[in-house]
KEKE-3310 file (N, C-alpha, C; in steps of 0.2 Angstrom, whole numbers, plus 5000, padded with zeros to 4 digits):
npx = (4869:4885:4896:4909:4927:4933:4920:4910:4920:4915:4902:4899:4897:4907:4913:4920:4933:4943:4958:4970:4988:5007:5016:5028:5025:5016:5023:5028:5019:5013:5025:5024:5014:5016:5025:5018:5007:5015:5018:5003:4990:4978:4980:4978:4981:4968:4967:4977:4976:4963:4969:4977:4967:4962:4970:4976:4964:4959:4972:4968:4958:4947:4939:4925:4919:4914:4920:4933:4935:4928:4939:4952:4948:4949:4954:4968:4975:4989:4997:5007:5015:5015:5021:5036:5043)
npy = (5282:5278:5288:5282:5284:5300:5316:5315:5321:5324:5323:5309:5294:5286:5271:5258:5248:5233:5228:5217:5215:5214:5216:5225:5232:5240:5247:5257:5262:5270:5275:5285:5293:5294:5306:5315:5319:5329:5340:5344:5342:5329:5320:5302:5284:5280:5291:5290:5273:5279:5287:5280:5271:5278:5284:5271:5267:5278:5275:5264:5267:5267:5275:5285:5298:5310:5309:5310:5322:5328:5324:5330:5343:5341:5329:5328:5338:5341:5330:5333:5337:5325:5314:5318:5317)
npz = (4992:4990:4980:4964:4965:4958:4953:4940:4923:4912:4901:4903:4908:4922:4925:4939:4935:4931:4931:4926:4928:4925:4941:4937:4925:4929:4940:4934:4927:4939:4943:4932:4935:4947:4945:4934:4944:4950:4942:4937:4949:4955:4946:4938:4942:4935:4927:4918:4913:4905:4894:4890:4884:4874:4865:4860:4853:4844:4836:4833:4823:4828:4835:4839:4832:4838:4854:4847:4846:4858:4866:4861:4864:4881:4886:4878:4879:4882:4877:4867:4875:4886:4876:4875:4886)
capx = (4874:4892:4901:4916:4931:4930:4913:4911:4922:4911:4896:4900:4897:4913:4911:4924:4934:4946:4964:4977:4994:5010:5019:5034:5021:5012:5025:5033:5013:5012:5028:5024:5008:5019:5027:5012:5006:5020:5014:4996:4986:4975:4981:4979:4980:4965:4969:4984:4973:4960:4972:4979:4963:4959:4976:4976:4958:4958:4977:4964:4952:4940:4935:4923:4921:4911:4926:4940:4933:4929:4947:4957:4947:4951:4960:4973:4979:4997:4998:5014:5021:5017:5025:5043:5046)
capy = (5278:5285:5284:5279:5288:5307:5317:5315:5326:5327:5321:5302:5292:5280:5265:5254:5242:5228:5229:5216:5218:5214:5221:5228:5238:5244:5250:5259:5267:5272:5282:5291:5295:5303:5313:5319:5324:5335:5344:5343:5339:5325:5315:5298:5280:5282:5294:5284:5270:5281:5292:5276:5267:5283:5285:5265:5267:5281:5274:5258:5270:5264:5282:5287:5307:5315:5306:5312:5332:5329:5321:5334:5349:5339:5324:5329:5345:5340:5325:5333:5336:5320:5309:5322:5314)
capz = (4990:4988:4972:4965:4963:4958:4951:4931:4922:4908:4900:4902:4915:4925:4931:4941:4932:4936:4925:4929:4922:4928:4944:4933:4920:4936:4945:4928:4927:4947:4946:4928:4940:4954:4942:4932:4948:4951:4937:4939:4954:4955:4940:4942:4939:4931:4921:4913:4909:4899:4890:4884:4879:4871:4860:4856:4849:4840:4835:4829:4820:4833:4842:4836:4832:4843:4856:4844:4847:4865:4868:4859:4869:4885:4890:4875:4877:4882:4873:4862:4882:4889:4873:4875:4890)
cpx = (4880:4896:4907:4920:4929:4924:4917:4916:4920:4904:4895:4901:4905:4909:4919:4927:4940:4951:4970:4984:4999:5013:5024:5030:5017:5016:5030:5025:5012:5018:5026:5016:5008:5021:5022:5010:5009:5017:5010:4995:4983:4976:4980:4980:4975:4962:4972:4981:4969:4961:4975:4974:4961:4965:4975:4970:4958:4966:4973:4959:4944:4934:4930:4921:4922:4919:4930:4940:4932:4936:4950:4954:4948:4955:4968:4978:4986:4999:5005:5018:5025:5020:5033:5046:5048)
cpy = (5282:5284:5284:5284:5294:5309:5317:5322:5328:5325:5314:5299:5286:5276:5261:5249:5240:5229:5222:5215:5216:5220:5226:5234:5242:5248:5256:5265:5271:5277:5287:5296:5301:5308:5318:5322:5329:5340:5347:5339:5335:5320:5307:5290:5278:5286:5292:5281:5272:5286:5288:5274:5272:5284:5277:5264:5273:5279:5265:5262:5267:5269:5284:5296:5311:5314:5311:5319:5332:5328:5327:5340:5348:5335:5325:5335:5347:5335:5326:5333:5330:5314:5312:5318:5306)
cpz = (4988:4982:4971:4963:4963:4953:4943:4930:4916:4908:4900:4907:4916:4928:4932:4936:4934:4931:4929:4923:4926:4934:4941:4928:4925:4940:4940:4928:4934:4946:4939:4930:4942:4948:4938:4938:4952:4950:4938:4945:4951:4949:4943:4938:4934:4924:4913:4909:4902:4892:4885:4881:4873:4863:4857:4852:4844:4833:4828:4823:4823:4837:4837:4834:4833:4852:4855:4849:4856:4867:4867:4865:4879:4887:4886:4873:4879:4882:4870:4870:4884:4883:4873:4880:4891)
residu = (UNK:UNK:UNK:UNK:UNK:UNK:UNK:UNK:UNK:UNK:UNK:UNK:UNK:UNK:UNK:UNK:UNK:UNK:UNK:UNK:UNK:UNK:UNK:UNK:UNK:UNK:UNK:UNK:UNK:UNK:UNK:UNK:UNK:UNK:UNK:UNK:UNK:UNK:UNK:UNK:UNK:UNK:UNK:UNK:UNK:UNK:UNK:UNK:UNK:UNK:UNK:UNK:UNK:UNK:UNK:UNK:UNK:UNK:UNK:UNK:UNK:UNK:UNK:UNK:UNK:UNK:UNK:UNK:UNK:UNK:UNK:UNK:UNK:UNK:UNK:UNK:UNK:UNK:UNK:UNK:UNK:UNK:UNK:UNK:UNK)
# end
């Protein structure tokens, strides 16, 4: 069976999920995409999404820790970058 998207990038598994939003927020995330990916390769809409849920949550005091510490050593490491633009 072939799976979704690309392979784990850590210890936590993805699953597909469904997001709707307007065309106007969607096409404002699609280009801050292309541009990331200037940058960096493979960045994606995907990406996007779980860098926000990850900032809104921990912004909630919802993350919980282990998360926090995982995030900072990975998905957050040019977090000061990507809010300057």
């Amino acid at each position: 069976m072939a799976g979704y998207g690309r392979p784990l990038k850590g210890k936590t598994r993805r699953v597909p999920i469904t997001v709707h939003t307007a065309i106007g927020i969607l096409d404002i995330i699609d280009q801050y995409v292309e541009e990331r990916n200037q940058e960096e390769k493979s960045y994606s809409r995907s990406d996007f999404y779980n860098e926000a849920a990850r900032l809104y949550l921990e912004h909630l005091g919802r993350l919980p820790e282990e998360e926090k510490e995982q995030g900072e050593k990975e998905a957050y490491q040019n977090r000061t970058e990507i809010f300057q633009k």
